[in-house]
VODREN-133859 format. One record per atom (N, C-alpha, C): atom name; z, y, x. Coordinates in pm, whole numbers, plus 50000, padded with zeros to 5 digits. Layout:
   atomo       w       v       u
      CA       Z       Y       X
...
//
This chain:
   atomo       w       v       u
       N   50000   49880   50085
      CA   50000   50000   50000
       C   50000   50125   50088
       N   49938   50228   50065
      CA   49907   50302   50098
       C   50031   50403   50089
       N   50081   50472   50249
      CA   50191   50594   50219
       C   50149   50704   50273
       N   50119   50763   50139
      CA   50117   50924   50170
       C   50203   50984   50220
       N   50333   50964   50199
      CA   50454   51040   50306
       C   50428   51026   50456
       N   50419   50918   50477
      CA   50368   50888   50659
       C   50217   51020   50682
       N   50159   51006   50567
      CA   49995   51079   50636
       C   49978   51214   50624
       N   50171   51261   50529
      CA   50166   51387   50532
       C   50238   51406   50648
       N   50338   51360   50713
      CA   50393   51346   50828
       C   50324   51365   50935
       N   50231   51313   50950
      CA   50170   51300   51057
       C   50035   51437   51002
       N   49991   51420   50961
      CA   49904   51582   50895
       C   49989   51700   50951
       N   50089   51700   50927
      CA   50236   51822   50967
       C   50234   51833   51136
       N   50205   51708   51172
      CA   50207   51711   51324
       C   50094   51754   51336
       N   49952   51717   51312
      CA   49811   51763   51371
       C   49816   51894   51370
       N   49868   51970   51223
      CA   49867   52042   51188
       C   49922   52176   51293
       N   50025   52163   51367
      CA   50118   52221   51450
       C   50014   52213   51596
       N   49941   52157   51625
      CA   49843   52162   51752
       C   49681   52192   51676
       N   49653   52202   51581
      CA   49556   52240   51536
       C   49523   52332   51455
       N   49613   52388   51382
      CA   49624   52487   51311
       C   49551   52636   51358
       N   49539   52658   51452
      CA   49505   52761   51443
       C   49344   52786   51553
       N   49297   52671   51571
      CA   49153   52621   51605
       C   49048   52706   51544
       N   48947   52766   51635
      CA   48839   52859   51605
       C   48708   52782   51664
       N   48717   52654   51652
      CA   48603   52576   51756
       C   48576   52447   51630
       N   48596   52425   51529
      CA   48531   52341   51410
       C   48608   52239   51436
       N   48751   52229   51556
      CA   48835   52114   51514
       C   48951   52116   51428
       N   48960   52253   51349
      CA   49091   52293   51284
       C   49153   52167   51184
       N   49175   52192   51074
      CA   49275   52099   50986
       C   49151   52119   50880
       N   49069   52174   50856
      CA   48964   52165   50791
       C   48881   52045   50798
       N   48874   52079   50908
      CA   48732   51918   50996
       C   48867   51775   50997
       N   48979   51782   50969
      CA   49068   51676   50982
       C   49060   51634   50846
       N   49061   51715   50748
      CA   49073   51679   50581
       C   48922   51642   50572
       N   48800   51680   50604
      CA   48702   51615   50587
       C   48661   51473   50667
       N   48714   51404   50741
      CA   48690   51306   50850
       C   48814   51216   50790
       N   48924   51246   50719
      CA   48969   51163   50615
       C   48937   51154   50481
       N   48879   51268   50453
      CA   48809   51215   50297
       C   48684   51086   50311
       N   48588   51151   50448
      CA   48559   51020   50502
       C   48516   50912   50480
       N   48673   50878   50574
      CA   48738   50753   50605
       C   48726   50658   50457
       N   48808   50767   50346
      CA   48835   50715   50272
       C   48698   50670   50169
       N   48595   50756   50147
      CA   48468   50719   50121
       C   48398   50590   50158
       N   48421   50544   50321
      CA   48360   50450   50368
       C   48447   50333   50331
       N   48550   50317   50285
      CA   48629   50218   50359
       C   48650   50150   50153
       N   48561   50226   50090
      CA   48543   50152   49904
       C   48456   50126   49940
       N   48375   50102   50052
      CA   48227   50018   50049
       C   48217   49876   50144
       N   48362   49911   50164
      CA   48397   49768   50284
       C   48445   49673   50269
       N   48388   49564   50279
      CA   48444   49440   50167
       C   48547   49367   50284
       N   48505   49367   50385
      CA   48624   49319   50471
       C   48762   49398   50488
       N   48876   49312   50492
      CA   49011   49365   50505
       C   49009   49458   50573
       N   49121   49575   50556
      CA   49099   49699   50687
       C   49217   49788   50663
       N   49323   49756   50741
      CA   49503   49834   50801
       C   49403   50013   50756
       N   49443   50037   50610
      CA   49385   50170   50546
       C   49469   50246   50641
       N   49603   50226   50614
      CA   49667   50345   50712
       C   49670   50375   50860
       N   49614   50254   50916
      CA   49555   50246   51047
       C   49494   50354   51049
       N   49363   50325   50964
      CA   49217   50430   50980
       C   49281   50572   50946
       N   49348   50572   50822
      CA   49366   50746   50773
       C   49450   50825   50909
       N   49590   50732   50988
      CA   49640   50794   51083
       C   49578   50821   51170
       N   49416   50721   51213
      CA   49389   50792   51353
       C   49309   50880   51306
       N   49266   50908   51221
      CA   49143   51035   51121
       C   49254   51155   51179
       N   49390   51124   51096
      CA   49462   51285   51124
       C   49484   51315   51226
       N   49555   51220   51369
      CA   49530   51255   51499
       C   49443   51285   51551
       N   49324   51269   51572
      CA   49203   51166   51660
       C   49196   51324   51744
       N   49234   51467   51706
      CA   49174   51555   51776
       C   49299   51609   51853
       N   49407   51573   51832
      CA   49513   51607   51872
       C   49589   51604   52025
       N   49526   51531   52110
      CA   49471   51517   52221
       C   49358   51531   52312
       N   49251   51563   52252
      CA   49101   51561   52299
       C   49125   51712   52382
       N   49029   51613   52529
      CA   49071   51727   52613
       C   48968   51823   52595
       N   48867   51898   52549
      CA   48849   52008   52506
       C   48981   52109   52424
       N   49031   52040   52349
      CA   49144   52131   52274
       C   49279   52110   52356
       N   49334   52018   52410
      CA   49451   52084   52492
       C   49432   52050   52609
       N   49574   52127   52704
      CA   49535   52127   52835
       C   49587   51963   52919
       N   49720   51928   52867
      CA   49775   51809   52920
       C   49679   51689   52808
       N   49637   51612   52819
      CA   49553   51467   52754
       C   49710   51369   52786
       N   49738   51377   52837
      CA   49847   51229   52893
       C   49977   51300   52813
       N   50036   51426   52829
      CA   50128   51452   52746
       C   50102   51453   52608
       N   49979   51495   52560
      CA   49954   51527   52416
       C   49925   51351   52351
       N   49877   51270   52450
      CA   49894   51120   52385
       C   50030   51034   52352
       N   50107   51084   52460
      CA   50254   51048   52434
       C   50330   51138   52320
       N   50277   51251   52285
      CA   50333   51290   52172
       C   50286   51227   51992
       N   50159   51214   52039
      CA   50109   51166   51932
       C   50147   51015   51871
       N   50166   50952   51976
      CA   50240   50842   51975
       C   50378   50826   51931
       N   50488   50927   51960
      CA   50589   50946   51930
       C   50576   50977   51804
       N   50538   51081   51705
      CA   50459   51132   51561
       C   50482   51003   51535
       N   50340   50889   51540
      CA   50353   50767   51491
       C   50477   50648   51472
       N   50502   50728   51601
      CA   50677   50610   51554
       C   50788   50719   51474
       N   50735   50843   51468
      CA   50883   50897   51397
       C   50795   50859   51239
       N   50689   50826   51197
      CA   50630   50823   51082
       C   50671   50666   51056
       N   50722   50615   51107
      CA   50722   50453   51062
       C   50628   50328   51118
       N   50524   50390   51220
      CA   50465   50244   51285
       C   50546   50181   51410
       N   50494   50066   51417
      CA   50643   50000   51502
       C   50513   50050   51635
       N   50577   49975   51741
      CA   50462   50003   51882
       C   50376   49982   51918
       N   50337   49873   51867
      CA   50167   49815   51864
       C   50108   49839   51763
       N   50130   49908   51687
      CA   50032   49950   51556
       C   50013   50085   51586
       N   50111   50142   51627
      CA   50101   50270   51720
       C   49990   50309   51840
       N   49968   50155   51936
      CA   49890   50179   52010
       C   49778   50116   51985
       N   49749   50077   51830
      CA   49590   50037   51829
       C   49543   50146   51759
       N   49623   50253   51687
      CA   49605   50402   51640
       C   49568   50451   51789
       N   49597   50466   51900
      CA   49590   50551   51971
       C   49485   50502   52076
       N   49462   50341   52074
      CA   49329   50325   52119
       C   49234   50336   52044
       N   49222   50353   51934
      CA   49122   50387   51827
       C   49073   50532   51913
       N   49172   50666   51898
      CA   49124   50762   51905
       C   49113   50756   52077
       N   49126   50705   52148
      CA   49073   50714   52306
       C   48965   50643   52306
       N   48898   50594   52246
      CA   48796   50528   52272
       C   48650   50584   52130
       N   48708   50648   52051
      CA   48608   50723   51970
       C   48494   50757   51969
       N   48495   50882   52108
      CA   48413   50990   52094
       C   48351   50972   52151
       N   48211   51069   52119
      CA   48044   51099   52200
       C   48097   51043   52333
       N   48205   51135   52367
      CA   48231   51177   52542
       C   48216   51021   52616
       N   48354   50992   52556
      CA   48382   50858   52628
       C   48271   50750   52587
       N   48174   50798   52459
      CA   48093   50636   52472
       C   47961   50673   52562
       N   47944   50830   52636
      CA   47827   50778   52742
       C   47891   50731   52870
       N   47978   50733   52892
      CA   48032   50603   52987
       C   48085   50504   52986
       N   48098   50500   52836
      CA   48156   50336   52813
       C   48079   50288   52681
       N   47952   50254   52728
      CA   47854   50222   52597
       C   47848   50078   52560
       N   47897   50024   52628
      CA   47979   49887   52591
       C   48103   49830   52493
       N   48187   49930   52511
      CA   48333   49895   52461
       C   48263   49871   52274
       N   48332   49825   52264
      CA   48362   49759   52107
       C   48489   49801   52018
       N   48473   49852   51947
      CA   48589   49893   51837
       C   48614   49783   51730
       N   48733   49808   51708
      CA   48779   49728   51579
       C   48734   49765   51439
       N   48682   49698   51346
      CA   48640   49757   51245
       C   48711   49896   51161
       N   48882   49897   51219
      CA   48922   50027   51164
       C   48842   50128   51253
       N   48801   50077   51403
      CA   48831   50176   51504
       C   48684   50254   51462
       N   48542   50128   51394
      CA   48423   50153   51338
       C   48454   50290   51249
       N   48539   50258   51145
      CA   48518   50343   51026
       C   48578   50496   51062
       N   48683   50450   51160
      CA   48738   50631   51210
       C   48611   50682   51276
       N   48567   50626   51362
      CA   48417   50711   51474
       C   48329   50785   51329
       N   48283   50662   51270
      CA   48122   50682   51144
       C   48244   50817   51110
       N   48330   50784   51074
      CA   48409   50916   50935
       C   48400   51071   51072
       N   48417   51059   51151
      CA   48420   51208   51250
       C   48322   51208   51291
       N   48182   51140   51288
      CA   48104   51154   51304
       C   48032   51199   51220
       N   48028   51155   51076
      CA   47973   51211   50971
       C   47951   51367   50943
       N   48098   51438   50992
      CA   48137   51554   50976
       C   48081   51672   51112
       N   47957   51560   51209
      CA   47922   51597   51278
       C   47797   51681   51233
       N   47754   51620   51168
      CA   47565   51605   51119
       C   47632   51708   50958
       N   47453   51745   50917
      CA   47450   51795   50819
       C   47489   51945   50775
       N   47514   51979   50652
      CA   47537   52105   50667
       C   47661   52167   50739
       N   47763   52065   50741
      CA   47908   52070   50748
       C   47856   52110   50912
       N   47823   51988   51034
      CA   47775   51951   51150
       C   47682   52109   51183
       N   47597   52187   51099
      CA   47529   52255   51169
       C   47647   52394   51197
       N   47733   52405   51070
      CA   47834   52552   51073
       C   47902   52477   51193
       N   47964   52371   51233
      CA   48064   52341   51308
       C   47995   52349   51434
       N   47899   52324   51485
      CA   47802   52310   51635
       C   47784   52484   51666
       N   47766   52608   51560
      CA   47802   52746   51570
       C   47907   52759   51597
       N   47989   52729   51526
      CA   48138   52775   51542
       C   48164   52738   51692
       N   48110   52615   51764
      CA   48230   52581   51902
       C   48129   52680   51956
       N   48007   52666   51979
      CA   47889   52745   52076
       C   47957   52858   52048
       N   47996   52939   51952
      CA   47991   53051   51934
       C   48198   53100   52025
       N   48263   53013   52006
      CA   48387   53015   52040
       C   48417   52946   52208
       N   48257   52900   52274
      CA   48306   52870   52388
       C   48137   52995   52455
       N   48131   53066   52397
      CA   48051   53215   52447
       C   47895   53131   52480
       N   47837   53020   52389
      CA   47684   52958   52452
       C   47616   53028   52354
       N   47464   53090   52441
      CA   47379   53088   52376
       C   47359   53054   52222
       N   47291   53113   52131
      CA   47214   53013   52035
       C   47116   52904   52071
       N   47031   52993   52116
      CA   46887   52903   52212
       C   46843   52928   52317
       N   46772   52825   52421
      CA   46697   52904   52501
       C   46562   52856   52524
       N   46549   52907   52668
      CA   46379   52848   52694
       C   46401   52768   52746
       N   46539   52621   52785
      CA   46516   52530   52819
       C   46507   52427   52733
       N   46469   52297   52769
      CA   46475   52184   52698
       C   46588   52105   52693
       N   46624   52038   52584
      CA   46731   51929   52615
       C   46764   51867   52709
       N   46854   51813   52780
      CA   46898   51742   52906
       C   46879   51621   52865
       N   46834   51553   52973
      CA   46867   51407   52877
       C   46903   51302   52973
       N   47032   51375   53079
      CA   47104   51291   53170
       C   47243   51317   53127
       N   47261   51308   53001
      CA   47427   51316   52962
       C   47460   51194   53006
       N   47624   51247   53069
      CA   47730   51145   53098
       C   47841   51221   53086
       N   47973   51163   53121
      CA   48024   51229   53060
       C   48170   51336   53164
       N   48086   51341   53285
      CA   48105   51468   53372
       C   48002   51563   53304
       N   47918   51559   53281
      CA   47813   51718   53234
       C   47795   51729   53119
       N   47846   51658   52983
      CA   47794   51646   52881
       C   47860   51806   52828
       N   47947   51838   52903
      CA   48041   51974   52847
       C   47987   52117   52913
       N   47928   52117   53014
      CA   47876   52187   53090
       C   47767   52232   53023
       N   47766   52390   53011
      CA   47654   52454   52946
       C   47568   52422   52831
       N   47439   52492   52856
      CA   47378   52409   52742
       C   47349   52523   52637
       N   47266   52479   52519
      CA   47319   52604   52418
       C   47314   52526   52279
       N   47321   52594   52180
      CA   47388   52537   52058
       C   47278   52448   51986
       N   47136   52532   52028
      CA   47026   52458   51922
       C   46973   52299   52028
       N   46988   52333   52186
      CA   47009   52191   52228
       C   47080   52047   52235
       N   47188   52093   52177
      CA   47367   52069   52129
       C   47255   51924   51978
       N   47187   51990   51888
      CA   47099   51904   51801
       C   47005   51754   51881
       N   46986   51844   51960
      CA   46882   51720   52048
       C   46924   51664   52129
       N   47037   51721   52205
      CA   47083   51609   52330
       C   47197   51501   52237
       N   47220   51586   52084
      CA   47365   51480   52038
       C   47372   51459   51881
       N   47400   51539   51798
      CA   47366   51534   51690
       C   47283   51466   51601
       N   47131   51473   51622
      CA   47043   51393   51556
       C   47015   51264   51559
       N   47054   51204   51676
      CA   47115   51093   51726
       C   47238   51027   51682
       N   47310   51117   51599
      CA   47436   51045   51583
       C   47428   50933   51470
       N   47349   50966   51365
      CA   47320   50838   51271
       C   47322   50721   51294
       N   47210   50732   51447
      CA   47160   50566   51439
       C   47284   50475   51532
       N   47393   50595   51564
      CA   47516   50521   51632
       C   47607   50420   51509
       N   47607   50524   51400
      CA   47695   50475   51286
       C   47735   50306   51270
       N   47845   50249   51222
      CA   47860   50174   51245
       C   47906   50058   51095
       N   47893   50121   50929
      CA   47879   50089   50882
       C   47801   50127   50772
       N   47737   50033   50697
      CA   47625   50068   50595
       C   47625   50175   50524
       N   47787   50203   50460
      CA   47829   50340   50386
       C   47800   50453   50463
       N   47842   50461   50602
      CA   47838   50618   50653
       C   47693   50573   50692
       N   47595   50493   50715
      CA   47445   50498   50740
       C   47355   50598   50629
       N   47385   50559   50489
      CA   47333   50584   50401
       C   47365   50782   50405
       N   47473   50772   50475
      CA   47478   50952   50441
       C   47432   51016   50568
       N   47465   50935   50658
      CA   47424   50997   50782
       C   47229   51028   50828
       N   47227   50957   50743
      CA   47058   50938   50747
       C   47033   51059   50675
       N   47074   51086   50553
      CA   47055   51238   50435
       C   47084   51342   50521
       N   47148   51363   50578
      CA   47272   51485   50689
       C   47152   51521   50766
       N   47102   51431   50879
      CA   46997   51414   50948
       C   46875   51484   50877
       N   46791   51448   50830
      CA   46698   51486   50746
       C   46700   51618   50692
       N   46853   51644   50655
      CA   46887   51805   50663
       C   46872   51873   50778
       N   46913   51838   50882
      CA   46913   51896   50985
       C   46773   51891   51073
       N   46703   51855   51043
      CA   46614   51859   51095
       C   46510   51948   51035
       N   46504   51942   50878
      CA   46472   52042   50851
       C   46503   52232   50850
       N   46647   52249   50873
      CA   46701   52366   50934
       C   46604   52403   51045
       N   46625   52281   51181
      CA   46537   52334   51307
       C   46417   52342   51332
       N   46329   52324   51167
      CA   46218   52338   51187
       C   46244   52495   51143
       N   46289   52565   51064
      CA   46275   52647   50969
       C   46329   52744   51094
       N   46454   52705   51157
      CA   46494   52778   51276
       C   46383   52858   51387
       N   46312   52693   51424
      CA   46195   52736   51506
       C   46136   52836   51481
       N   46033   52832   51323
      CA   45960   52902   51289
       C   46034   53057   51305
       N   46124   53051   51259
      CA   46215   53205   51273
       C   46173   53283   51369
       N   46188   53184   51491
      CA   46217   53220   51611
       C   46069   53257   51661
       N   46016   53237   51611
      CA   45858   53235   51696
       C   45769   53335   51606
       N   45872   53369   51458
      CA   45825   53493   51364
       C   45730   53378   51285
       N   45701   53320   51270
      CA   45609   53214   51144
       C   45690   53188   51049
       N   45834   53250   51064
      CA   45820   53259   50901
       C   45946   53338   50824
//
């Protein structure tokens, strides 16, 4: 059964390191990446620890080293959160390998590793919230809050790893080196079906963008 007291608990904690975020990881992008969760996970016929998935949805940014400065202190806190919320220690640390093993970052150097089907549905659910209309305001907002370009006259990189993937760049390349790509990562049928629509949006924006840009239209 599902406890909302634990996910407001732990929401209260994200909330206190994220709250006041100007880069599209605020408590906004946390309530959408658990609505989600929760979207994907009525289309999943296999068993799946719900509160597993919803806790690492509310953490998952609460450590990410773009947003704070210590990664090793902010994981031991988050961990602590989880045990003052009621998970014993190993349910604690498959929440917290869920969210270390998530993201874009870490999977261009670890394009191997394998997630647990909760660990599936947390990635597809913050990924979802990548793409689409939601994905194009949020890819402005960080470009615009870490001082990049809109566009330029270069082309996409296409030696991401994950020493340079953070390094420069500008916002409308930000679509092509990562974004439009993110669909065909998805990892169950439910977030496929939306991630594919999102996409298709977005691609039509950067045509319409282009044209802007070049005065055609």
């Amino acid at each position: 059964m599902m406890n909302e007291e634990t996910l407001t608990q732990l929401h209260d904690f994200a909330a206190g390191i994220l709250g006041g975020d100007g880069s599209g990881h605020g408590m906004d992008h946390i309530d959408r990446v658990v609505a989600n969760a929760r979207r994907i996970m009525r289309d999943v016929a296999e068993d799946v620890d719900e509160l597993l998935v919803l806790a690492a949805c509310t953490l998952h940014d609460s450590y990410d080293d773009k947003l704070v400065t210590d990664v090793a202190a902010g994981r031991v806190a988050a961990g602590d959160a989880l045990t003052a919320a009621g998970f014993d220690a190993a349910r604690a640390e498959r929440a917290l390998t869920i969210i270390d093993r998530m993201s874009f970052h870490y999977s261009l150097d670890h394009p191997d590793v394998k997630l647990s089907l909760e660990g599936q549905i947390v990635q597809d659910a913050d990924r979802l919230d990548a793409i689409g209309a939601i994905g194009i305001a949020r890819a402005f907002a960080y470009g615009g809050n870490k001082s990049r370009p809109l566009y330029s006259s270069e082309g996409p990189r296409t030696d991401l790893n994950g020493a340079n993937y953070r390094q420069g760049g500008d916002t409308i390349n930000h679509f092509y080196e990562k974004l439009l790509g993110l669909s065909a990562t998805l990892n169950t049928a439910a977030a496929r079906g939306v991630g594919e629509a999102r996409t298709a949006y977005m691609r039509d924006f950067l045509a319409e963008f282009g044209a802007e840009v070049q005065g055609e239209a």
